[in-house]
C-alpha positions in Angstrom: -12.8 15.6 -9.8 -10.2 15.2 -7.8 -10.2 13.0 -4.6 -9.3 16.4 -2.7 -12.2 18.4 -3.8 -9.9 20.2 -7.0 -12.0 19.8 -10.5 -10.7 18.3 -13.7 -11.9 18.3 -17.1 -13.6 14.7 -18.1 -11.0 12.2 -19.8 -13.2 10.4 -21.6 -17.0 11.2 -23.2 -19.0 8.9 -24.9 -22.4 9.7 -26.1 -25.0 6.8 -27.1 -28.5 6.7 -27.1 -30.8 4.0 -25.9 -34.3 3.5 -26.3 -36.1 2.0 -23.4 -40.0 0.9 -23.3 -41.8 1.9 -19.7 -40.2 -0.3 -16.9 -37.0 -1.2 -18.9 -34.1 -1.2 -17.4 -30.5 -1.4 -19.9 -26.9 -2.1 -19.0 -24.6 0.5 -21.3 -20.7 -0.7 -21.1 -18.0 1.5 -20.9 -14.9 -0.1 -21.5 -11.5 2.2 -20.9 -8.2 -0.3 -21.3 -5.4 0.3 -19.0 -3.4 1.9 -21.0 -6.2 4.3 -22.1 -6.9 5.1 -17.9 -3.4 4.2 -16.3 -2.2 8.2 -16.9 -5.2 9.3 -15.7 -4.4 7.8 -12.2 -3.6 9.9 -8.8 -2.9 8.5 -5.7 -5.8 7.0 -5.1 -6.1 4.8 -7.7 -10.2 5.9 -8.5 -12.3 6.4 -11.3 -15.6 8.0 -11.0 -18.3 7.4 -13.6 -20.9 9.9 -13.9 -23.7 9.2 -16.4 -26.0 12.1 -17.8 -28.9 11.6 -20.0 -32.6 12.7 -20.1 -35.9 11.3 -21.2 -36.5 13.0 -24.7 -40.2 12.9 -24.3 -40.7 14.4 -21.1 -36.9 16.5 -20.6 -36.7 14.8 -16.8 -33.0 14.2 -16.5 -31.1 11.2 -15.3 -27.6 11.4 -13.5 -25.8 8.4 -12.3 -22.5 8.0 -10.4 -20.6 4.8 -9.8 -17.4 5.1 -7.9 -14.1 1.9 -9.0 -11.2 1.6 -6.9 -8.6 -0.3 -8.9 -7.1 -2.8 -7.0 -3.1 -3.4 -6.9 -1.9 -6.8 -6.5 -0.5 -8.5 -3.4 3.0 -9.2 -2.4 3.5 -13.0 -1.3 5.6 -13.4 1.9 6.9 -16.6 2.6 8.6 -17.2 5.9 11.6 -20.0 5.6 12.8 -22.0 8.4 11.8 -20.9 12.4 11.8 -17.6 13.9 14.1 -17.2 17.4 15.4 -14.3 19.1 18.0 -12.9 18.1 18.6 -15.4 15.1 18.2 -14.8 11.3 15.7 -16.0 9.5 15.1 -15.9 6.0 11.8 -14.5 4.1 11.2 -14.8 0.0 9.0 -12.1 -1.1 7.5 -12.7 -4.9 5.4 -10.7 -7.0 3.8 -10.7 -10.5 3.7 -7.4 -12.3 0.4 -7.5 -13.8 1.2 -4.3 -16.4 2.1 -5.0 -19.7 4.7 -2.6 -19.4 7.7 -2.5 -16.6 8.6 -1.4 -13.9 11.1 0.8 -13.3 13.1 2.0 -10.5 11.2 -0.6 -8.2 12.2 -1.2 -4.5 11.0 -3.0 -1.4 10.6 -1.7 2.4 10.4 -3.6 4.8 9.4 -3.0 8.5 7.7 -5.0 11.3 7.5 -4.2 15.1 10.4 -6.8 16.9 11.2 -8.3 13.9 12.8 -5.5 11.5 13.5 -1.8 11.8 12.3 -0.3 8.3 15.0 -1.4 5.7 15.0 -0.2 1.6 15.5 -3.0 -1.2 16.6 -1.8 -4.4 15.4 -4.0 -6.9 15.8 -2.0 -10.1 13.3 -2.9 -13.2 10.6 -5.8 -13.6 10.0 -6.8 -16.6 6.4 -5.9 -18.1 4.4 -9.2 -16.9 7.6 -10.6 -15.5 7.8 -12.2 -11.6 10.7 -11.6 -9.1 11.6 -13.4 -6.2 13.6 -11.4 -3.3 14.9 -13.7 -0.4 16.1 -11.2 2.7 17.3 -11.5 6.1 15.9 -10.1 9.0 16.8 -10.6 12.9 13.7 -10.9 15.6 14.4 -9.1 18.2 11.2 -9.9 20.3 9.2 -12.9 21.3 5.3 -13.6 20.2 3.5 -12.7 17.3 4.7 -10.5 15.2 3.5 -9.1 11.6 6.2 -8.3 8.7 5.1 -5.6 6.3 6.7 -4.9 3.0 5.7 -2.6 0.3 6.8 -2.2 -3.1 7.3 0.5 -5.2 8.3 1.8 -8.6 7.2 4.8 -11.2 4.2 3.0 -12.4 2.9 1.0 -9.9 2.3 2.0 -6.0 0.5 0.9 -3.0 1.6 -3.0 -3.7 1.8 -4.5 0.0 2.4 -8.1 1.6 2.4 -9.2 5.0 3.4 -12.1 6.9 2.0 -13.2 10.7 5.7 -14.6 12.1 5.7 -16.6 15.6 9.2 -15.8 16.9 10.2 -18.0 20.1 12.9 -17.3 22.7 16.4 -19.5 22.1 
C-alpha cells in the first residue's frame, strides 16, 4: 500500500515455516538488498512488512506489521571565515553518495532567512560511492542567528538535507 491510501500488489513473498514449542518466541530475517528495494521506493522512502502465518494446530492466525523508514544521508556544511553584513562569506558543502550506483543530474538549493534568497547548484553526476565538495558564496543580509539550508537532489536519491546555525554580526 501506498502511503496515500492506493493499494499495490506485494514486491516480495517469502514463505518459511517455523516450529515453535509453547512460549517460544523466534526472530525470522528478511533481508531485501538495495538494489532489490531501491525501485520499489516512492516519496516517502517506507517499507511496510506485514507478516501472515497461522498456528497449524489450532488455525488461530497471526498478522504482524513493522513499518522502516530508510534514512538518507546528511549534507555537511561547513562555514569558512566570519559572517558580517553585507560581506561574503564562503560555505563548503560535502557529501558521500552512499549508492553503489551514481548519481545523475544532481543539484544543490540553497536558501536561509537573511543570509541567501533560494539559489540552484548544478552539480551534474556523482560518482557511485564517490564524495564532492561544493564551496559557494552567499551574502548576509541580516544580523543574528541565522540557519542555512541546502538540499540535494538527483534521479536516484532525494530528500538529502544539511544545515548550518551561522552567527552573522553587523560591520
Amino acid at each position: 500500500m501506498f502511503y496515500t491510501g492506493v493499494c499495490r500488489p506485494p514486491f516480495h513473498t517469502q514463505r518459511q515455516e517455523v516450529e515453535l514449542q509453547p512460549g517460544q518466541e523466534v526472530s525470522v530475517q528478511l533481508e531485501l538488498g538495495g538494489a532489490r528495494l531501491r525501485p520499489e521506493l516512492v516519496d516517502q522512502s517506507a517499507v511496510m512488512v506485514t507478516v501472515c502465518g497461522h498456528v497449524r494446530e489450532t488455525g488461530q492466525p497471526l498478522v504482524q506489521r513493522h513499518g522502516v523508514r530508510l534514512t538518507t544521508p546528511d549534507l555537511t556544511l561547513t562555514p569558512l571565515g566570519e559572517a558580517m553584513v553585507g560581506r561574503p562569506m564562503r560555505v563548503k558543502i560535502s557529501f558521500t553518495n552512499p549508492l553503489p550506483l551514481p548519481l545523475s543530474h544532481t543539484s544543490l538549493q540553497l536558501e536561509g532567512a537573511g543570509l541567501q534568497e533560494p539559489r540552484n547548484v548544478t552539480v551534474g553526476d556523482v560518482p557511485r560511492l564517490g564524495t564532492i565538495s561544493v564551496t559557494e558564496t552567499i551574502r548576509p543580509s541580516r544580523p543574528g542567528r541565522r540557519v542555512l539550508a541546502v538540499s540535494l537532489h538527483s534521479r536516484e536519491l532525494t530528500q538529502v538535507h544539511g544545515v548550518a546555525e551561522i552567527m552573522v554580526t553587523e560591520e
